[in-house]
C-alpha positions as CSV (number, residue, x, y, z in Angstrom):
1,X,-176.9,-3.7,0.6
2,X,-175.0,-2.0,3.8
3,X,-177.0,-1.5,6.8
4,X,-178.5,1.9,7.2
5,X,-177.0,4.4,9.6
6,X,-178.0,4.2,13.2
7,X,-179.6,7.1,12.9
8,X,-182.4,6.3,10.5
9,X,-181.7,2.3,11.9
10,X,-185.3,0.6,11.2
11,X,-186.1,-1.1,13.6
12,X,-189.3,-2.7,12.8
13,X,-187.8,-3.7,9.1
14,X,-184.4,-4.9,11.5
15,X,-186.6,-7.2,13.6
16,X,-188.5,-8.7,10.2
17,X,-184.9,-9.4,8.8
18,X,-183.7,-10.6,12.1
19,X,-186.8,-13.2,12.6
20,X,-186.4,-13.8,8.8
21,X,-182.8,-15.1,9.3
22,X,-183.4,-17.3,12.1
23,X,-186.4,-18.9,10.3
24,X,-184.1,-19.8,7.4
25,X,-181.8,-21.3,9.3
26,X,-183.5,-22.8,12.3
27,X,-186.5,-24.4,13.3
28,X,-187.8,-22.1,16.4
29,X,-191.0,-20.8,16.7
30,X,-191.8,-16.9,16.7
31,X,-193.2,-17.0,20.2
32,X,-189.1,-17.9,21.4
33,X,-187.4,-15.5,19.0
34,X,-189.7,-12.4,20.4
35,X,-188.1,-12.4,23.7
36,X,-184.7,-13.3,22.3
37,X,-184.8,-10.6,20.3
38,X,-185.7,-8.2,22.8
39,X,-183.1,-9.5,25.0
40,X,-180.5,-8.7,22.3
41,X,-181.7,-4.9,21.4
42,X,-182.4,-4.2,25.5
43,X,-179.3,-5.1,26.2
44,X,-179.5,-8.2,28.3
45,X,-179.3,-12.2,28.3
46,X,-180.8,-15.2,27.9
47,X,-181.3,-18.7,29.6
48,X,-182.6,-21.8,26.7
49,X,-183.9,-24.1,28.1
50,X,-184.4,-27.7,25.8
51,X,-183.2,-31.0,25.1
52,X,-179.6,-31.0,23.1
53,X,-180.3,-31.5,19.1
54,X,-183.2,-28.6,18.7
55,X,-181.0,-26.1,17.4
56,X,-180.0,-24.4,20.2
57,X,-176.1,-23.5,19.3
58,X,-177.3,-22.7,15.4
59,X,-180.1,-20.0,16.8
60,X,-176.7,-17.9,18.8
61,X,-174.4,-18.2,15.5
62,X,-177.3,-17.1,13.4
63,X,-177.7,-14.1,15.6
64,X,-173.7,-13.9,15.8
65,X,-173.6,-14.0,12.0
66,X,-176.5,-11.7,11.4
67,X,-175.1,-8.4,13.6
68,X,-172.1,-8.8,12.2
69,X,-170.2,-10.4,15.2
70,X,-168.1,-12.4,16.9
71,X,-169.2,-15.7,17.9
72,X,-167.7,-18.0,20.6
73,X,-168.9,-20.8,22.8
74,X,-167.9,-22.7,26.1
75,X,-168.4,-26.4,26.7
76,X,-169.3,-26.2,30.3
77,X,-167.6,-29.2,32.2
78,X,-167.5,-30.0,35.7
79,X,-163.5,-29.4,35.2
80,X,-163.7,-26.0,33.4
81,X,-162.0,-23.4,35.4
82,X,-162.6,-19.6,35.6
83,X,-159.5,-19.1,33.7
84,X,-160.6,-21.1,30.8
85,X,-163.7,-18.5,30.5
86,X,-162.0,-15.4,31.2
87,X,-158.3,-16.1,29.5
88,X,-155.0,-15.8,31.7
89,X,-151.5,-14.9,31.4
90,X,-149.1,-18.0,30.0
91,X,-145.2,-17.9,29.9
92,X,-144.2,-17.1,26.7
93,X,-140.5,-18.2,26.4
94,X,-139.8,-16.0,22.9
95,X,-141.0,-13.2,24.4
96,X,-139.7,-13.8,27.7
97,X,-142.8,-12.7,29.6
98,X,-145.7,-13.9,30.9
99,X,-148.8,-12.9,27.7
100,X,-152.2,-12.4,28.3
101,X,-154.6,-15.0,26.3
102,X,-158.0,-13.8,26.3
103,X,-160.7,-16.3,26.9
104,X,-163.8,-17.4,25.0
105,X,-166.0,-15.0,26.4
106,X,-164.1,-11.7,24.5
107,X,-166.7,-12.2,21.8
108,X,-170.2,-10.1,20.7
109,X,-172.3,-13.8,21.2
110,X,-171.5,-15.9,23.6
111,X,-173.0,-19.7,23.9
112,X,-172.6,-21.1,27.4
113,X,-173.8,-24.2,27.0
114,X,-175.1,-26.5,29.5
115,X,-173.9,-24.0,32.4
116,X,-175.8,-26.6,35.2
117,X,-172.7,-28.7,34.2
118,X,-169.6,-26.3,36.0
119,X,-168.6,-25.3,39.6
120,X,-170.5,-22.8,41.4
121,X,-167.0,-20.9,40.8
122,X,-166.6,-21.2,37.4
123,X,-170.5,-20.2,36.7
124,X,-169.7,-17.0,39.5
125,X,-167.2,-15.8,37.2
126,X,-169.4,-16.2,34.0
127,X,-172.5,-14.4,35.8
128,X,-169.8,-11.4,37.0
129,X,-169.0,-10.7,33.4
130,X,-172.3,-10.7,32.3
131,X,-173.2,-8.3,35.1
132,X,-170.5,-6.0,34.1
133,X,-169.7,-6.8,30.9
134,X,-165.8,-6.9,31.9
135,X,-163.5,-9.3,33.6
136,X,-160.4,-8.9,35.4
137,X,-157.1,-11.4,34.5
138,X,-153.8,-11.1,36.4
139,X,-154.7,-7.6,38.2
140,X,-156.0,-6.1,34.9
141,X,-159.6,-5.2,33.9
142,X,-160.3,-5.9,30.6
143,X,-164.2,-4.5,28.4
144,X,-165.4,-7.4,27.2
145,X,-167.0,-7.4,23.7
146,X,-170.1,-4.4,22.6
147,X,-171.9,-5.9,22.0
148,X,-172.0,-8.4,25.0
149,X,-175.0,-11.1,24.7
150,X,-175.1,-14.6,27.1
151,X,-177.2,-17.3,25.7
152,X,-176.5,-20.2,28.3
153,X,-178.3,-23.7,27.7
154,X,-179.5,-26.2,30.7
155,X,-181.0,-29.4,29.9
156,X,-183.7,-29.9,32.0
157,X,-184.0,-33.6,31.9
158,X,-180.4,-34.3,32.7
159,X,-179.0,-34.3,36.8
160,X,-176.4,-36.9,36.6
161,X,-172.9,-35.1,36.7
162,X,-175.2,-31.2,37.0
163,X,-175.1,-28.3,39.8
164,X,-178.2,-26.8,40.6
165,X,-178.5,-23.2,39.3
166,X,-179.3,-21.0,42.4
167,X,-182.1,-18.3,42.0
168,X,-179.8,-15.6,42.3
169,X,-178.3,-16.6,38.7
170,X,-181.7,-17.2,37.3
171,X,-181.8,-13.9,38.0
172,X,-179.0,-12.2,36.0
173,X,-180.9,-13.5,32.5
174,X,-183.1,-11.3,31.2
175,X,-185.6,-13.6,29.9
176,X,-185.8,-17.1,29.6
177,X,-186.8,-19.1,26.6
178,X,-188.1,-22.9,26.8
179,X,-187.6,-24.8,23.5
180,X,-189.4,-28.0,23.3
181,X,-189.5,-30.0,19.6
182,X,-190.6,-28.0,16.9
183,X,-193.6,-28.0,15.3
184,X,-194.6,-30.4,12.5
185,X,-194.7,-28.0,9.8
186,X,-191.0,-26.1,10.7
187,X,-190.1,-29.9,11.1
188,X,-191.0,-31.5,7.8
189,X,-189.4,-28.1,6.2
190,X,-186.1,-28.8,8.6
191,X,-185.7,-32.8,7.2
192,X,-186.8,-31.9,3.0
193,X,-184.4,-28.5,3.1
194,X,-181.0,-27.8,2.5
195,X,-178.2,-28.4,5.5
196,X,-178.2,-26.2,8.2
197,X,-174.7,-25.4,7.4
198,X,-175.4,-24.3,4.3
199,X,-178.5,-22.5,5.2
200,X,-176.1,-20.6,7.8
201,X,-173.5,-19.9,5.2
202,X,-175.8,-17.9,3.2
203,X,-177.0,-15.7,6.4
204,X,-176.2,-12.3,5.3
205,X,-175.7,-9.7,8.7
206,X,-178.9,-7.2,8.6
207,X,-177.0,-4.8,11.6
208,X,-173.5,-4.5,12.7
209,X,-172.5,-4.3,16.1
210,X,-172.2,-0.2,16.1
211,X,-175.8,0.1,15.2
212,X,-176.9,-1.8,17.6
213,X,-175.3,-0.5,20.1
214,X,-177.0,3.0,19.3
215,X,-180.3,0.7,18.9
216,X,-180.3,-0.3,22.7
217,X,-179.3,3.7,23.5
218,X,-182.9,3.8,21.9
219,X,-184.1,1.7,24.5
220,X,-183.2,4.1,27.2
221,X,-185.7,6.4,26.2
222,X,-188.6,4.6,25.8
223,X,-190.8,6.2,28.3
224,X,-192.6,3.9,31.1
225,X,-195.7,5.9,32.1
226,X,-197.3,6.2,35.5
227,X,-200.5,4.2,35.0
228,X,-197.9,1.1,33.4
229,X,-195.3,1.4,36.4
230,X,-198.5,0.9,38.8
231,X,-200.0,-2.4,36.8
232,X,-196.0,-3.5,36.7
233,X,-196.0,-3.0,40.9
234,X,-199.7,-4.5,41.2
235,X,-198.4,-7.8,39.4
236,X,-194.9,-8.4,41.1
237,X,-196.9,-7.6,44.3
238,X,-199.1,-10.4,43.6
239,X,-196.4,-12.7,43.2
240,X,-195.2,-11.9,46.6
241,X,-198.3,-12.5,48.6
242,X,-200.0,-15.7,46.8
243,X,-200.1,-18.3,49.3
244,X,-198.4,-20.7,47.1
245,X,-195.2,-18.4,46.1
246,X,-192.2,-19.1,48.4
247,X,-190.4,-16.8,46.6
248,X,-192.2,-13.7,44.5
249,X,-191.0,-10.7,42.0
250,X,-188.0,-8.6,43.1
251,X,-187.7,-5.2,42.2
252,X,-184.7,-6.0,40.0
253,X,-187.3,-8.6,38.4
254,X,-189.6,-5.9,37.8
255,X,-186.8,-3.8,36.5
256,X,-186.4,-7.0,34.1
257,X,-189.7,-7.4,32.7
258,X,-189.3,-3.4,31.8
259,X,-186.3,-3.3,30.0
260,X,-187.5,-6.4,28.0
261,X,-190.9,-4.9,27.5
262,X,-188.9,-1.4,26.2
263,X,-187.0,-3.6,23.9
264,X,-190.4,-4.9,22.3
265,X,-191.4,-1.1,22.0
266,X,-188.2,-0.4,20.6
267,X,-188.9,-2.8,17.7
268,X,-192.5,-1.7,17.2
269,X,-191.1,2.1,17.0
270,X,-192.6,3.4,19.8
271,X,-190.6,5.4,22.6
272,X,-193.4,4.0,25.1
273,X,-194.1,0.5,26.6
274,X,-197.8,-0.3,26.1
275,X,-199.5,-3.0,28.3
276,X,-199.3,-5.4,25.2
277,X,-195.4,-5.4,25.6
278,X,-195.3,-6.2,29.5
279,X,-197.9,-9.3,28.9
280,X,-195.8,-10.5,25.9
281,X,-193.0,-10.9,27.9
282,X,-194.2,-11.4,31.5
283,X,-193.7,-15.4,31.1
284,X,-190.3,-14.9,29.5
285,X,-189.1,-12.2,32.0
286,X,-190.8,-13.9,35.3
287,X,-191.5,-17.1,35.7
288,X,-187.6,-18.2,36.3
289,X,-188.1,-16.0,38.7
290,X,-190.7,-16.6,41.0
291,X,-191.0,-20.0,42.8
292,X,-193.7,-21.9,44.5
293,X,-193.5,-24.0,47.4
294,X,-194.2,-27.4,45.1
295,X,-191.5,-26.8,43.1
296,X,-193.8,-26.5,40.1
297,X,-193.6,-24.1,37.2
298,X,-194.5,-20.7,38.1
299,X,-196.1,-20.0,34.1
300,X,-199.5,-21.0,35.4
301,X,-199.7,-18.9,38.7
302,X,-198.2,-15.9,36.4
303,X,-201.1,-16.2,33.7
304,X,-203.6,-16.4,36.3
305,X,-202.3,-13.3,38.1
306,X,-201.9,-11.7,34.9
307,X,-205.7,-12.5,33.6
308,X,-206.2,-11.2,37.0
309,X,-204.8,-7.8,37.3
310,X,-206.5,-5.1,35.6
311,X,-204.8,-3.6,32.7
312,X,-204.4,0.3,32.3
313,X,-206.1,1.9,29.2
């Protein structure tokens, strides 16, 4: 069955037959495919985090193959240039001219993988793109695919041959999503099931790129009332005074946490963020963005400032 026009575009139903696919396909658990898929209908992108061999490249070509788009991915190396992400002109001696070859990131899903692994150059030119969503080759600005979703992989355990990832590209992702081993029971069903392959063969797409496109116009409109924008400025202002924050909430991290927490909305089929969307994704949208003087994970000091701010009714 064709996808329904944007315009009567489910989008509770979409995100069942989103979450659906993925299940089918791979082993991730719903509490990492919520903000994933928020990230995808608000527009933005996401950092996975997780040891190679938990499914991470199968999770962005089920999502490629289940809008209807184009899939590519990059093998970040510590040799990979910017114009092996971007594309660049070549001599073409039939033609007698220099062509433009586009690069792997003209696509609708992108995999970046293991993007601690490249120059600070190289990873300057892929967090430009995904800022603008376009690149410039040669003198020539070029739209990049709509549309345009990141999903970059670091390996956490891994520093040998790895650039640290400076906070102010942590910041450009949306939300970002930890994957650790999956549980026993998606396990057991992973090792007596059919191949993955096959499993993503049969992925049918649920949304094509257009719809979705109108889907995050959608999230525009969803409304952010006064009573949620003051518990959204009462939290990030916590972060910037605990004593054991070096580094608390910007604005744009606020700005974050909203447009995932529209997203959510957006699925539910409201055109208002409730307090339940912000604390769904407040790990997700903040904690690779706030760091304490330790060094430690910021998920604990979040939950504790978020069981300690009062909510709006």
């Amino acid at each position: 069955m064709p996808p329904a026009n944007p315009r009567t575009l489910d989008a509770p139903a979409l995100r069942a037959d989103l979450t659906r696919n993925l299940a089918d396909v791979v082993a991730v658990p719903p509490t990492a495919v919520e903000p994933i898929l928020c990230a995808l209908v608000a527009g933005g992108h996401v950092l996975l985090e997780g040891i190679p061999g938990i499914g991470k490249t199968l999770l962005a070509r089920t999502i490629a193959q289940s809008i209807a788009g184009e899939f590519r991915r990059i093998q970040f190396t510590n040799d990979v240039m910017p114009g092996d992400v971007t594309g660049s002109a070549v001599w073409r001696p039939d033609l007698g001219r220099f062509a433009l070859v586009r690069g792997p990131l003209f696509a609708n899903v992108v995999l970046a993988d293991e993007i601690n692994r490249t120059s600070p150059r190289t990873l300057s030119c892929l967090l430009e793109a995904m800022e603008s969503g376009q690149v410039s080759i040669e003198g020539r600005t070029l739209e990049l695919g709509r549309p345009f979703l990141v999903l970059a992989t670091r390996n956490p355990v891994e520093f040998h041959g790895t650039f640290p990832v400076p906070e102010a590209a942590l910041d450009r992702f949306l939300v970002r999503v930890e994957l650790a081993y999956p549980e026993a029971v998606f396990e057991l069903a992973l090792y007596g099931g059919r191949d993955c392959e096959a499993r993503l063969r049969e992925v049918r797409p649920v949304v094509d790129c257009e719809q979705l496109v109108a889907l995050r116009a959608q999230v525009d409109e969803v409304a952010v009332r006064p009573a949620i924008a003051e518990y959204v400025y009462r939290v990030v202002q916590a972060t910037r005074v605990h004593p054991d924050v070096q580094l608390g909430a910007s604005p744009r991290a606020a700005l974050a946490w909203l447009r995932a927490a529209k997203g959510r909305a957006t699925f539910d089929g409201r055109d208002y963020v409730l307090p339940d969307d912000l604390k769904a994704l407040a790990l997700p949208a903040l904690a690779h963005r706030v760091f304490r003087r330790d060094g430690a994970a910021a998920a604990p000091l979040l939950a504790e400032i978020l069981q300690a701010t009062e909510v709006p009714l």
